[in-house]
N, C-alpha and C positions, 0 to 999 in steps of 0.2 A: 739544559733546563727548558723547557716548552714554553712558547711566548702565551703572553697574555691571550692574543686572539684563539690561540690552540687550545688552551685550556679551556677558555669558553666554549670553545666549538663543541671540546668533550666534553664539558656539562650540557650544553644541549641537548648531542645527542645521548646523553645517560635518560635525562630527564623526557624526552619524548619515548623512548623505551619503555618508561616507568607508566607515559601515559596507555602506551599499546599496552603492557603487560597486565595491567588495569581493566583496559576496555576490554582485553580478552576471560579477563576473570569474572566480571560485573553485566556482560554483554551489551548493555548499554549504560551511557551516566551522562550527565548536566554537566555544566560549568561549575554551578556550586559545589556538588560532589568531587568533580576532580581537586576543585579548589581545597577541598578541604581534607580529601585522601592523600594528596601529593606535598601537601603544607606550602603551595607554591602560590606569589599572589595571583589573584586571576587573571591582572593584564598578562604575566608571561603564559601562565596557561591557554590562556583565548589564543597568543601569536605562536605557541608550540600547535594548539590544533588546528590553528589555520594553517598553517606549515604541513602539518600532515595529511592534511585533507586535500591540497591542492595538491602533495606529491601522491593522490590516490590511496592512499594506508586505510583512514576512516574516513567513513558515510555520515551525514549530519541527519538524521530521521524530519520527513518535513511534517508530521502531525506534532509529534513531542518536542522536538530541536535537540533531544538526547544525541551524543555521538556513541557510535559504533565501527569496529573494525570492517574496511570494506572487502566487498567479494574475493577481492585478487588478496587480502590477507588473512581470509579465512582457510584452516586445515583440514583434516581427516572429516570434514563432515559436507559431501557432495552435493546433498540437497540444500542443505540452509546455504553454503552457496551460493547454490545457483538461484536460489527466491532471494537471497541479496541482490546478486546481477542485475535480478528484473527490477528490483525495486527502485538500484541507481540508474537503470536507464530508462524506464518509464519519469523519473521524476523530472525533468524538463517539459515532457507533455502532460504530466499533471497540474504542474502549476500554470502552464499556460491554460489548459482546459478548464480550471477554476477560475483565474480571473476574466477571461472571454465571458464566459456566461453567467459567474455571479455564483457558480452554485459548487456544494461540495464534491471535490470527485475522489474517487476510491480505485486503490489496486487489490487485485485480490491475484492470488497465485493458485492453480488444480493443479494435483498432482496426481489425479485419477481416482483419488477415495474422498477427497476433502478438499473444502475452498476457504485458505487461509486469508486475511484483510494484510497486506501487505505496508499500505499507504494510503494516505487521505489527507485530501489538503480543503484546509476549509477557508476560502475568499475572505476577506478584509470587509464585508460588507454583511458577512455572517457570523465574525469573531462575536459579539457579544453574547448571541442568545446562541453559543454551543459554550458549556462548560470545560471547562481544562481538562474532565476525567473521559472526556468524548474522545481526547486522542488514546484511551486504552482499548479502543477495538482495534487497533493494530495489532496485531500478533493474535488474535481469535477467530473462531472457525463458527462462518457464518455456514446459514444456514441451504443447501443447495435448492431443495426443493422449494424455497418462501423466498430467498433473499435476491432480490433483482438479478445482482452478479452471478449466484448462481442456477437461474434459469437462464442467462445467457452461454454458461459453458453448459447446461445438458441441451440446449437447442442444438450445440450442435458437433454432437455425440452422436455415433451410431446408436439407434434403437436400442440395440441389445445389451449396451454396457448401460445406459438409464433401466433396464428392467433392474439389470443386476443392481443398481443402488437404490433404487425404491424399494427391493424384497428388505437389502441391508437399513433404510431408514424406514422400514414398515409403511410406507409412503401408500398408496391408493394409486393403481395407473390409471385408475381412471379417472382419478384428480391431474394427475401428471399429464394426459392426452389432452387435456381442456388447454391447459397451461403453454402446452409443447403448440397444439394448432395456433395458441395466440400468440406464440413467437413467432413461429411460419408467417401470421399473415400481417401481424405489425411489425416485426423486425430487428424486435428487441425483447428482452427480459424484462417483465418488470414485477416489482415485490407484490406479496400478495398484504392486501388492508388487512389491517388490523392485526396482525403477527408480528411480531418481534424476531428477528432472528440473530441476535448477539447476546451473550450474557449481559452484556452491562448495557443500560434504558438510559435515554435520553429524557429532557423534562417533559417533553414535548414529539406531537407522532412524525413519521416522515412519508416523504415519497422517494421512488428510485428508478430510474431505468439505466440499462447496461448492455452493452457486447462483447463478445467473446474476442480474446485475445487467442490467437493464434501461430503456431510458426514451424514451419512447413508442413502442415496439413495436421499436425497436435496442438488441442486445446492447453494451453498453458495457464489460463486465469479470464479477466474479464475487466474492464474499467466499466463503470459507474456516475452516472451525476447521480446525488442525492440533495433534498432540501426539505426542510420545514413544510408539513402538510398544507398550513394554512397560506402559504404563498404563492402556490401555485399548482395547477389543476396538470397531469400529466401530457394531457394532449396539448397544451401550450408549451409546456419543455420539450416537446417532441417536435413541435412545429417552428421552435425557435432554435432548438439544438442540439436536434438530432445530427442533423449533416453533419457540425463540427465536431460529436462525439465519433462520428465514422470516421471522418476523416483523422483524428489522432490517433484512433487503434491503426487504422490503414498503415499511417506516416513511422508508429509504434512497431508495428510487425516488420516492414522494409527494414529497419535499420535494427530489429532483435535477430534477424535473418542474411 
């Protein structure tokens, strides 16, 4: 007969099965969800995913706090992946890069046709005036040619592969040339006024500047500060935190490589 602790042991592990077999179905869920999918109270829930998460299985998403299966437990699908990977390993220099400066910072992922929002963490000092439904531009496909992030991955792309996707977004190169010389000589991506380039609108308009993530000599994505129009003028976010956005894609690339 199997002792007390054995058998527990085996309900544990049934029961965090039950939570992967879930996370794999739903791709991501809440605490209340598992709470109420699994019939389990939520203290044992919370101490199975903390269980799991430190044995590396699931990711905890830092804009939603939703959990998801991490990269090393992802199957037959290469690319989501590999945009997991970067997602779990940029996210120590994104929350540090948002609470340093105060402002929200963004991952975004290229995969040579589209620049997906991977991540976004927004500082404790700007939780109020962002709404809850602002962590759903994670997983949507900003805009390359308008969105800070991605004029920082066509900066710096060969010439000829931005022709090729300005023909495919009907884009103007000679809107694109303006844009592309202004990364050249400031050094950074940043959005164009008054565009929007995510389905879903904030209450309120933004600014952005960004650089391109890189890893060995391929564009991969882009990090991001962004913030509230009215709080700050670009050339003060640039002159206050620009350096430290360099320096964490920099410190980013090292250890993605």
């Amino acid at each position: 007969m199997a002792s007390k602790v054995e058998s527990g042991s085996v309900r544990s592990v049934e029961r965090a099965l039950a939570i992967v077999e879930l996370l794999g179905q739903h791709q991501a869920l809440g605490l209340e969800e598992l709470h109420y999918l699994t019939g389990l109270p939520k203290a044992t829930v919370s101490r199975l995913l903390l269980t799991l998460q430190e044995q590396g299985w699931i990711y905890r998403g830092l804009s939603d706090r939703r959990y998801c299966l991490s990269a090393r437990s992802l199957f037959g699908d290469s690319r989501q992946r590999s945009k997991r990977q970067l997602a779990e390993q940029a996210g120590p220099w994104l929350l540090q890069l948002s609470a340093r400066t105060g402002l929200v910072s963004d991952l975004s992922s290229f995969d040579g046709e589209h620049l997906e929002v991977l991540e976004s963490v927004v500082p404790e000092v700007l939780r109020k005036r962002y709404p809850s439904s602002s962590s759903r531009v994670v997983g949507q496909h900003a805009s390359l040619f308008h969105s800070a992030m991605g004029k920082a991955c066509l900066g710096a792309l060969p010439w000829e592969e931005v022709e090729r996707l300005a023909v495919r977004e009907a884009v103007s190169l000679d809107t694109w040339q303006h844009s592309g010389l202004q990364f050249q000589q400031l050094g950074f991506g940043q959005r164009t006024e008054g565009y929007w380039e995510y389905p879903m609108r904030l209450p309120f308009l933004i600014r952005a500047v960004a650089l391109p993530l890189q890893v060995e000599g391929r564009v991969v994505g882009s990090i991001a500060l962004h913030w509230p129009q009215d709080l700050s003028f670009v050339e003060q976010v640039r002159h206050r935190h620009l350096a430290l956005l360099a320096e964490t894609v920099m410190q980013l690339q090292k250890h993605l490589a």
